[in-house]
C-alpha positions as CSV (number, residue, x, y, z in Angstrom):
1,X,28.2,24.6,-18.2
2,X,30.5,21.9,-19.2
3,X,29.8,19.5,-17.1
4,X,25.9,20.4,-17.9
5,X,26.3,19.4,-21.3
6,X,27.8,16.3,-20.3
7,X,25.2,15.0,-18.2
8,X,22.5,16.2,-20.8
9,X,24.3,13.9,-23.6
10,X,24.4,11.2,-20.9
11,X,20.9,11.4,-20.2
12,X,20.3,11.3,-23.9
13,X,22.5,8.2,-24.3
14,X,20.7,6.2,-21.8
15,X,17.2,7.5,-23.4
16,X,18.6,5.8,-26.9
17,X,19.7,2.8,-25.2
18,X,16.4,2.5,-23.4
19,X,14.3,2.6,-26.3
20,X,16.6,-0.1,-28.7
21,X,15.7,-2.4,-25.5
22,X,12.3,-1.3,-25.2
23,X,12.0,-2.1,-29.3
24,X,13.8,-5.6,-28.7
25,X,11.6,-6.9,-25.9
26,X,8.5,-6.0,-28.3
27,X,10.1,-7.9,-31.1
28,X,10.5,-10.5,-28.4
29,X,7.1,-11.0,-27.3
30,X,5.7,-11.3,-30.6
31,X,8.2,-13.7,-31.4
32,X,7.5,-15.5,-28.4
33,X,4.5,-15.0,-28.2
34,X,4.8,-14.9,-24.7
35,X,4.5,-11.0,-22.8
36,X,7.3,-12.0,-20.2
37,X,9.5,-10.5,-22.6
38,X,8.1,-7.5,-22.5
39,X,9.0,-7.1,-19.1
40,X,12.8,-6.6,-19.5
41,X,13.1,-2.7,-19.7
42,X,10.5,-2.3,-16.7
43,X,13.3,-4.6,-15.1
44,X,16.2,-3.1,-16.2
45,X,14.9,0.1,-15.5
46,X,14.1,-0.6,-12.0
47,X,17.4,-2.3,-11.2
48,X,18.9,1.3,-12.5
49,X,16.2,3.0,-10.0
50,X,17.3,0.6,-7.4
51,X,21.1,1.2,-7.6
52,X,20.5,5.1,-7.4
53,X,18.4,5.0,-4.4
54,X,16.8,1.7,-2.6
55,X,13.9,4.1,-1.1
56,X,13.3,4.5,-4.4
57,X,11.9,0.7,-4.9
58,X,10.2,1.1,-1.5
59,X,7.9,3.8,-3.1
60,X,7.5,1.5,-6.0
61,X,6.0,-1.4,-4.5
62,X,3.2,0.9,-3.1
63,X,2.7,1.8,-6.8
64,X,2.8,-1.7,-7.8
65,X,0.7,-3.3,-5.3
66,X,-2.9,-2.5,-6.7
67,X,-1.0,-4.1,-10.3
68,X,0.3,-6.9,-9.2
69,X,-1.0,-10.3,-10.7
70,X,-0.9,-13.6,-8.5
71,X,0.4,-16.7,-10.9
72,X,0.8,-19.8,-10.7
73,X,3.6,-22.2,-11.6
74,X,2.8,-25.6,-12.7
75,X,4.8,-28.5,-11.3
76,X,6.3,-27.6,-8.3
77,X,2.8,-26.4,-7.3
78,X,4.6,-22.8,-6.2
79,X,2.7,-19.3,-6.6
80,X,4.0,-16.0,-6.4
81,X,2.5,-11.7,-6.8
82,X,4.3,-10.0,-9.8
83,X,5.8,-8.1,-9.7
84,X,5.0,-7.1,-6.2
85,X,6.7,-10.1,-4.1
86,X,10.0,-10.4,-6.4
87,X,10.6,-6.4,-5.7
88,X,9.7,-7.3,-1.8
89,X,12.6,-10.2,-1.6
90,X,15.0,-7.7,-3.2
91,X,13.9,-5.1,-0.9
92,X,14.4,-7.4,2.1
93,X,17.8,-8.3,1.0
94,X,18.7,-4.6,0.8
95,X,17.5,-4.6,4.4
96,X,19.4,-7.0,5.5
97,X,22.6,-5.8,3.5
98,X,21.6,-2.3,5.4
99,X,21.7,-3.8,8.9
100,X,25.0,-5.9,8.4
101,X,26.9,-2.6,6.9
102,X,25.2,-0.5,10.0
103,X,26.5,-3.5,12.4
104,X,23.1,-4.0,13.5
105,X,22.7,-1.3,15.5
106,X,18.7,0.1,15.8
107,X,17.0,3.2,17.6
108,X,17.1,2.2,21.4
109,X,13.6,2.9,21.3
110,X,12.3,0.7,18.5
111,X,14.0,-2.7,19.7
112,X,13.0,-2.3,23.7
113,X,9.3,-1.5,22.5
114,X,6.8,-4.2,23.6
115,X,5.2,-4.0,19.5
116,X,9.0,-4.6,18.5
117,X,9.3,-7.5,20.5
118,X,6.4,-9.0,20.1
119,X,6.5,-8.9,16.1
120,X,10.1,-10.8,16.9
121,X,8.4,-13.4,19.2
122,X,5.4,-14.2,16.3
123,X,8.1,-14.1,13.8
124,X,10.4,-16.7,15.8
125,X,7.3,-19.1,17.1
126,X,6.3,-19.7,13.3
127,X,10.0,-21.1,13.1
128,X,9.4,-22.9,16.0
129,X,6.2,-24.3,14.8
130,X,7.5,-24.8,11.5
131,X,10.4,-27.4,13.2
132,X,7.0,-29.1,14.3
133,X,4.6,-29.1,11.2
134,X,3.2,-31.7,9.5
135,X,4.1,-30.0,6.3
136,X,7.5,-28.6,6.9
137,X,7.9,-27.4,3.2
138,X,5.0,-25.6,3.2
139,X,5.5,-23.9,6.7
140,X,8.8,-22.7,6.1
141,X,7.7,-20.9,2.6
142,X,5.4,-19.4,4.4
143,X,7.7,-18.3,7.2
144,X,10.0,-16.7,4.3
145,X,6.8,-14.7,3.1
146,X,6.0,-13.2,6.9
147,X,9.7,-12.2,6.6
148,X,9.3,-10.6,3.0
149,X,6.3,-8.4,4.7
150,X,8.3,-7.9,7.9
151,X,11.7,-6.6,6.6
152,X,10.6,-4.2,4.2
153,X,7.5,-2.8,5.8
154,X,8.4,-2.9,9.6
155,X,12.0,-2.8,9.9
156,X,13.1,-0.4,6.9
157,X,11.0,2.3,7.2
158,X,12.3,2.4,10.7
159,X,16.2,2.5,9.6
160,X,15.4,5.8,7.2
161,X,12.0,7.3,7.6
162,X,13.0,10.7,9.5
163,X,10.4,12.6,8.6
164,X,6.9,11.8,8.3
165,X,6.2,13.5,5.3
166,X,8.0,10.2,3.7
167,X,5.4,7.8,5.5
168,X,3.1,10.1,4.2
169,X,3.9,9.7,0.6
170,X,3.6,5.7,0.6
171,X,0.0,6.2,1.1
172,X,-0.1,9.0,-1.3
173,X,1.2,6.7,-4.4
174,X,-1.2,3.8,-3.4
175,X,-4.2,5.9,-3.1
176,X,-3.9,7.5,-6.5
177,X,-2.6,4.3,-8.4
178,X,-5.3,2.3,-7.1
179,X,-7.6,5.3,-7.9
180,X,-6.8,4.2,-11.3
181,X,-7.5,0.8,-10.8
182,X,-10.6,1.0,-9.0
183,X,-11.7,2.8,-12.3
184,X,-10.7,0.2,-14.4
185,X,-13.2,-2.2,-12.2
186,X,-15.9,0.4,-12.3
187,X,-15.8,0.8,-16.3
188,X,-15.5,-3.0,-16.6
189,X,-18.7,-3.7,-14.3
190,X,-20.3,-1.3,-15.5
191,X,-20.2,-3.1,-18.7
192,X,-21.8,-6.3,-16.6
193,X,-24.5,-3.8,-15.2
194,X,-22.7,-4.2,-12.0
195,X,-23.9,-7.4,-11.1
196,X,-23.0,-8.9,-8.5
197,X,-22.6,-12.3,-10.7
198,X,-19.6,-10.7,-12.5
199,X,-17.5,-9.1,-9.4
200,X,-14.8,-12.1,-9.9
201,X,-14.5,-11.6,-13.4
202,X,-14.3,-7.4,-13.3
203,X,-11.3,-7.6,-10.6
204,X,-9.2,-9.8,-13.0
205,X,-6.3,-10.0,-13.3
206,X,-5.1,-7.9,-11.0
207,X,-6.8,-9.4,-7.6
208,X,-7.2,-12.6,-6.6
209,X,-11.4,-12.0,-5.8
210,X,-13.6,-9.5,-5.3
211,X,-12.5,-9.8,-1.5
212,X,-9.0,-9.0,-2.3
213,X,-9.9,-5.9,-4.0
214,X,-12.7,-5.1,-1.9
215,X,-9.8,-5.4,1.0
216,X,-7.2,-3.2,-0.3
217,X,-9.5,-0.7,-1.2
218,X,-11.3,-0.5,2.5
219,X,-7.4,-0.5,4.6
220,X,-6.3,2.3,2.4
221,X,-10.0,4.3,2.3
222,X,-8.9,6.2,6.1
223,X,-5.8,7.6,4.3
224,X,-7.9,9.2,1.9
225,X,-10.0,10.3,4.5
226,X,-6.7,12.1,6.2
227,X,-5.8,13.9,3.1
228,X,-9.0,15.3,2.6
229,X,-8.7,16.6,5.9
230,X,-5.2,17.7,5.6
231,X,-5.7,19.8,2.4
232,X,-8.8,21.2,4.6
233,X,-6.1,22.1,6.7
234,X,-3.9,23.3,4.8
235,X,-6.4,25.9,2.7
236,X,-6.0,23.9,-0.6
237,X,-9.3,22.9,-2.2
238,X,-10.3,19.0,-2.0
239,X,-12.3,18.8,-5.4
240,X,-9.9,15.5,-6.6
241,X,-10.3,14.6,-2.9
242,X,-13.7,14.6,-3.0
243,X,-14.1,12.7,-6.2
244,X,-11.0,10.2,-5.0
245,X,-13.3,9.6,-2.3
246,X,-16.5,8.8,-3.6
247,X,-14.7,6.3,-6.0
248,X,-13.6,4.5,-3.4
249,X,-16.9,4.0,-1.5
250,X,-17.9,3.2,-4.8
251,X,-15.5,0.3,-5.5
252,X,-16.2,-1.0,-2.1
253,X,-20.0,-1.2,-2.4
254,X,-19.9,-2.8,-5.9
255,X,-17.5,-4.9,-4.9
256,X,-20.1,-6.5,-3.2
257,X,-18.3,-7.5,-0.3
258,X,-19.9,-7.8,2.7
259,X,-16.9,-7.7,5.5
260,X,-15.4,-4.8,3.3
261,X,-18.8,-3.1,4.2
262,X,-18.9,-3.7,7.4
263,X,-15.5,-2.5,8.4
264,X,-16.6,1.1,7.1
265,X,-18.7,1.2,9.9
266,X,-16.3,-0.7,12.0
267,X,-14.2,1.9,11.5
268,X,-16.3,4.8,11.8
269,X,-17.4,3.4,15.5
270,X,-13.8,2.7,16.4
271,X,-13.6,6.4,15.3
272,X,-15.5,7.5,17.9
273,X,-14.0,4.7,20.7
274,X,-10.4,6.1,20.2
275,X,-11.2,9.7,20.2
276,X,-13.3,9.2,23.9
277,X,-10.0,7.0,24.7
278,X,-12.5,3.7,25.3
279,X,-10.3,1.7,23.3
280,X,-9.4,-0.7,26.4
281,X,-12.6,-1.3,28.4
282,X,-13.6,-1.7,24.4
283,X,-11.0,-4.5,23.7
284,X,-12.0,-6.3,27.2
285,X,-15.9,-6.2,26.5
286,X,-15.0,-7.9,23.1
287,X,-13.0,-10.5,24.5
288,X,-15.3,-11.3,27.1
289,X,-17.8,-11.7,24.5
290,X,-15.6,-13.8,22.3
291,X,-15.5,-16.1,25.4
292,X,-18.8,-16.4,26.5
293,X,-20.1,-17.1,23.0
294,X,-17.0,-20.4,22.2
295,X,-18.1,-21.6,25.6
296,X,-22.2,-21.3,24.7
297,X,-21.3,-23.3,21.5
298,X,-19.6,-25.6,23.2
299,X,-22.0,-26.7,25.6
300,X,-23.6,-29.7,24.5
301,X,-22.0,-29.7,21.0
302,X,-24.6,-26.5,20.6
303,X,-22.7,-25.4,17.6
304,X,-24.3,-28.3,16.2
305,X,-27.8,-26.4,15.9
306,X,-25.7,-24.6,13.4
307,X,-26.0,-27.2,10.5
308,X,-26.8,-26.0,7.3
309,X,-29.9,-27.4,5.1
310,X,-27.4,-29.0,2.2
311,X,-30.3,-28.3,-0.4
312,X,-31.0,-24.7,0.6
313,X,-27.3,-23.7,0.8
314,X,-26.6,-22.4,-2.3
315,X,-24.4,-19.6,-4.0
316,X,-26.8,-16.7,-4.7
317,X,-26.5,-14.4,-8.0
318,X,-27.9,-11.1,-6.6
319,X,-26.3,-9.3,-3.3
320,X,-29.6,-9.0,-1.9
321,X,-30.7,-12.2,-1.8
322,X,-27.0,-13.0,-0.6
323,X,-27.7,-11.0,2.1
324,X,-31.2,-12.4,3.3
325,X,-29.1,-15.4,2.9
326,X,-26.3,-15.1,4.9
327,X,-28.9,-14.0,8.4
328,X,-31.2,-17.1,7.6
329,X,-27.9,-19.0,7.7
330,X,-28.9,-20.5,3.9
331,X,-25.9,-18.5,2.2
332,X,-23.3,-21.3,0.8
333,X,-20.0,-18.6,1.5
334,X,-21.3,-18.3,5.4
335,X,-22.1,-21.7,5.5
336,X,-18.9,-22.9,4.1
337,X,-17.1,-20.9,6.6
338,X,-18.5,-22.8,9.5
339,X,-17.9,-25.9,8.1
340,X,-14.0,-24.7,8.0
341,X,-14.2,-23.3,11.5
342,X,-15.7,-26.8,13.0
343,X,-13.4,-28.6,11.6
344,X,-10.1,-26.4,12.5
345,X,-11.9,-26.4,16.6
346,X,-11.9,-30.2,15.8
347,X,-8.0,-30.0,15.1
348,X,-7.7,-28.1,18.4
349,X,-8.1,-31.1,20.2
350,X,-5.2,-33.0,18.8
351,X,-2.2,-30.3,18.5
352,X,-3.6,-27.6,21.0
353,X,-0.9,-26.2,22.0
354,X,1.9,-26.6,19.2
355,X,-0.5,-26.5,16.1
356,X,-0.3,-28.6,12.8
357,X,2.6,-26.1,11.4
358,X,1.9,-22.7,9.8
359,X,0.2,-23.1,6.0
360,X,-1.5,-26.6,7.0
361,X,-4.6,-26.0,7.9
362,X,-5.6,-27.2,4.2
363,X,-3.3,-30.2,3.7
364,X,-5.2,-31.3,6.9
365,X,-9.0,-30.1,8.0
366,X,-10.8,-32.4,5.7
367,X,-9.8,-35.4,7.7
368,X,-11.4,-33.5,11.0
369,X,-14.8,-32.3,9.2
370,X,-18.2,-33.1,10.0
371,X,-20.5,-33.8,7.1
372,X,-23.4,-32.4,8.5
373,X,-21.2,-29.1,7.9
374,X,-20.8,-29.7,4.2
375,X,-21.8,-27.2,1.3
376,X,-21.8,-28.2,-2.5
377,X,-18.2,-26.1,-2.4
378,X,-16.5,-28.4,0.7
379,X,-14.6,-29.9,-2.2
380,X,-12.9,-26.6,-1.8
381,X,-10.8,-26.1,-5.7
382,X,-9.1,-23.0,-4.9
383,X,-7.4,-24.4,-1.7
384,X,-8.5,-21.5,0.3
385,X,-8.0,-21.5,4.1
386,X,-10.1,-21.3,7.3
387,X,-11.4,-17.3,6.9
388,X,-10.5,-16.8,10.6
389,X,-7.1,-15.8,10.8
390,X,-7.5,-15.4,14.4
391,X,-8.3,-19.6,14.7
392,X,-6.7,-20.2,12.1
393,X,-3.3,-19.0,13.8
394,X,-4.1,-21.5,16.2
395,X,-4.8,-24.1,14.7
396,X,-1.3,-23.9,12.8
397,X,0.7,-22.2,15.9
398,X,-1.2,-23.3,18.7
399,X,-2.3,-21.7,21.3
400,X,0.9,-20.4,22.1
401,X,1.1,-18.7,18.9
402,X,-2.8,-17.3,19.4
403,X,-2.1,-15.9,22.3
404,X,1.3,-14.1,20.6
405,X,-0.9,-12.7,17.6
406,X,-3.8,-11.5,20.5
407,X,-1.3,-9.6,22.4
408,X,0.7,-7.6,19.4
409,X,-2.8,-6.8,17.9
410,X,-3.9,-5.3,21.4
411,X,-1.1,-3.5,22.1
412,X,-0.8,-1.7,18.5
413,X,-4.4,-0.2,19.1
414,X,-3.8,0.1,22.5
415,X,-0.2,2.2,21.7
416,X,-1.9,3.6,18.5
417,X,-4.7,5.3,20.9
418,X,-2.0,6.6,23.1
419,X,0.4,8.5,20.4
420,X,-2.7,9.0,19.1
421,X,-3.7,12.0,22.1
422,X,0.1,12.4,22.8
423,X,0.6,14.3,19.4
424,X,-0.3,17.8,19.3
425,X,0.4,18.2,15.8
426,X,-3.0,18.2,13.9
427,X,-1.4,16.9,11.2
428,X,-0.1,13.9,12.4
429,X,-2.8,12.7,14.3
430,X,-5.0,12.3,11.3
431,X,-2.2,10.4,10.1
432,X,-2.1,8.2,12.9
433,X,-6.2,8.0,13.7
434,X,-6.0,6.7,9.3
435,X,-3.1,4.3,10.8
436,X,-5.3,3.1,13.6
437,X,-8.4,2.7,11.6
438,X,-6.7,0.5,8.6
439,X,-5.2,-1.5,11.6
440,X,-8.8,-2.2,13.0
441,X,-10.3,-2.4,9.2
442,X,-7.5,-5.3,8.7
443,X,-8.5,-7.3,12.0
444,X,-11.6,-7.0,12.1
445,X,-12.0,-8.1,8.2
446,X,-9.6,-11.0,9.1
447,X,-12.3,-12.2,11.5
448,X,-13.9,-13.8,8.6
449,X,-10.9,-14.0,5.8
450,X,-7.6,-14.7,6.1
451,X,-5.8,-11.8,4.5
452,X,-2.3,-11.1,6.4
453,X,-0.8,-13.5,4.3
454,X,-1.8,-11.8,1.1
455,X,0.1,-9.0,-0.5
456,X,-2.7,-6.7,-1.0
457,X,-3.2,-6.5,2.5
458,X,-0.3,-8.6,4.9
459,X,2.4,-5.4,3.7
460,X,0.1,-2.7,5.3
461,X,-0.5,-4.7,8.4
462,X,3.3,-4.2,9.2
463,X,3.8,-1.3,7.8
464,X,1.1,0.7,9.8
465,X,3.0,-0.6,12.9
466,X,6.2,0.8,11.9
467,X,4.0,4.0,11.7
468,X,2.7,3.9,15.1
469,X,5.9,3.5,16.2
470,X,7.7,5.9,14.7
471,X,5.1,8.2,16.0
472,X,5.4,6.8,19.4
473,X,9.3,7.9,19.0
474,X,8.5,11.4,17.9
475,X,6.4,11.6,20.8
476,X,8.8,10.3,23.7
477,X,11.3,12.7,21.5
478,X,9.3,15.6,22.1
479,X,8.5,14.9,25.6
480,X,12.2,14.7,26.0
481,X,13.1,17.9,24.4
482,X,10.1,19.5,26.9
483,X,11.3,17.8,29.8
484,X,14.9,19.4,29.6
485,X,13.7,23.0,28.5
486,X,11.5,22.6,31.7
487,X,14.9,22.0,33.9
């Protein structure tokens, strides 16, 4: 009872102590007139949160994702997510710190699996390519980023997930936190008629563009999808379910995106593919076609025929108009996009097989455009990349590096297919079908956008291949387990 009181008068303590800060950083800000201020008790808070536990902060950054506010420091020229990327570098440090106390040592399973070592082979060809850039500076930042994603999202859910109910829960907090900020879009457009003229304004200041948002939204939309049906499952009603989802196909359409749209039904189809186990004849058909259509183009310069009417390439106000657009190939976005990709197959031919360094692509395509290409945006202000992540990996890595990025994204829908049918547990294979199909939303969205490199969207990339793995282990496990009761 003693020691009850004790820890009750503690607790009451830290409250009082909590809300002098709390009443000091308010002071502050007005003072200041500056809100950073204001961000000392969420700080100090956290750090307590992160001393008790580290999984802790793990959970966190799913909450903080759909918050997080990209900014911009002036000078150096450097731009960072807060507070999502500074509570990813402390995470990764933790990981690290984790790994030296455990002496290194890792699940036999995880480091000898082809997905494992492939992820090690990208990660150490973008240092390789890095030594080789044109823009060191920039290449190595953006080597540090991949391994900001990497170590929290692949490699520590792998040290001290046991039990998937705790991969579970990751998606749980992001669905129902950006739940909440889907709203906040919703009432906001609303307010603009949901025009399609104001979705970069509506998603401010949380994401970047209506892509962004659009983006998160789609790669987390199978998850709710899987716990409608596990509730179903489980007997419990799925009213809030119901409504979750509907808010989310709601958010995507009015995002007004159109590959956000178009991954739905990606998704559903690939649905369908995995559950008739097509997924590899599927793969090769595609990348047969991908072949045969770079070699048509390339035919007589054919990709030529593709030049845009300067005058009639223009930025459209309504989605349906952007739409007739965008198949009459007079939509300035679309346009703009194959002006990029011409000019990154024109860089192929000097660096093919080394690239121009990873993050270059901008400090260099201008000087390998074609101006028959250009829209009245080629002027490019926002310094945006290729939207290809697949070319434009190699046109930074080469195609070394392509090949590398080709093969791990293979293999995790190829392995993701297999646990997939290998589980018996109902349970866990809507998991992993919600794991597949944000995998698949995520590529096939990065055919036009580059979005692994963002952190609404490069965190779950990773972090739905540590899930595919750990479900590959519980399945080897189990087979185990069978395979000596059998004896």
């Amino acid at each position: 009872m003693g020691s009850l009181i004790r820890t009750w008068s503690n607790d009451i303590i830290f409250y009082r102590i909590f809300l002098i800060i709390v009443a000091v950083a308010i002071l502050l800000s007005i003072y200041f007139q500056h809100y950073f201020a204001f961000l000392l008790p969420a700080f100090i808070l956290g750090m307590v949160i992160i001393i008790e536990d580290y999984r802790r902060l793990f959970y966190l950054i799913f909450l903080l994702l759909p918050f997080s506010v990209e900014v911009y420091f002036e000078g150096p020229g450097l731009g960072t997510d807060l507070p999502s990327e500074p509570a990813m570098l402390i995470l990764s440090f933790i990981t690290v710190a984790l790994l030296i106390r455990n002496n290194l040592s890792f699940p036999k399973f995880y480091i000898t699996h082809p997905i494992f070592i492939l992820i090690g082979i990208h990660v150490f060809w973008i240092f390789i390519t890095a030594l080789n850039s044109s823009y060191p500076f920039i290449s190595f930042k953006l080597l540090a980023a991949k391994i900001w994603y990497i170590l929290p999202f692949f490699i520590l859910p792998l040290m001290f997930v046991q039990e998937s109910s705790e991969l579970e829960k990751s998606y749980r907090i992001l669905y129902k936190f950006l739940f909440v900020s889907i709203c906040y879009v919703l009432i906001r457009h609303a307010f603009h008629g949901f025009s399609f003229a104001s979705t970069y304004e509506v998603v401010q200041p949380f994401y970047r563009n209506h892509v962004s948002y659009a983006a998160i939204c789609v790669v987390c939309l199978p998850f709710v999808w899987a716990f409608y049906r596990i509730n179903k499952l489980e007997g419990k009603t799925n009213v809030l379910m119901t409504i979750v989802f509907i808010v989310f196909i709601a958010g995507i359409y009015f995002s007004f995106t159109r590959a956000a749209i178009l991954s739905m039904f990606i998704a559903w189809g690939a649905w369908y593919i995995i559950k008739k186990r097509w997924v590899k004849p599927t793969l090769f058909i595609c990348f047969i076609v991908a072949i045969m259509m770079s070699l048509y183009l390339s035919v007589d310069n054919k990709y030529m025929d593709l030049a845009p009417d300067f005058e009639k390439t223009i930025t459209h106000s309504e989605f349906d108009n952007l739409l007739e657009a965008t198949y009459k190939l007079e939509d300035i976005s679309s346009m703009e996009r194959i002006y990029r990709w011409i000019s990154g197959i024109e860089m192929l031919k000097d660096r093919f097989w080394l690239g121009f360094g990873p993050g270059s692509f901008y400090s260099n395509y201008k000087l390998y455009s074609i101006s028959s290409f250009q829209t009245y945006v080629s002027n490019n202000p926002d310094q945006s990349g290729i939207h290809n992540y697949f070319l434009m990996t190699w046109v930074e890595q080469g195609f070394i590096g392509f090949l590398i990025l080709i093969a791990l994204c293979f293999w995790l829908i190829i392995e993701g297919e297999r646990v997939y049918h290998a589980t018996a547990n109902l349970r866990d294979k809507y998991l992993i079908m919600a794991t597949l199909l944000g995998l698949i939303i995520i590529l096939s969205m990065c055919l036009i956008n580059d979005l692994i490199e963002t952190d609404k969207v490069g965190p779950f990339f990773f972090f739905n291949a540590a899930i595919i793995l750990f479900y590959g282990r519980k399945v080897a496990l189990s087979d185990y387990t069978a395979h000596k009761v059998s004896k």
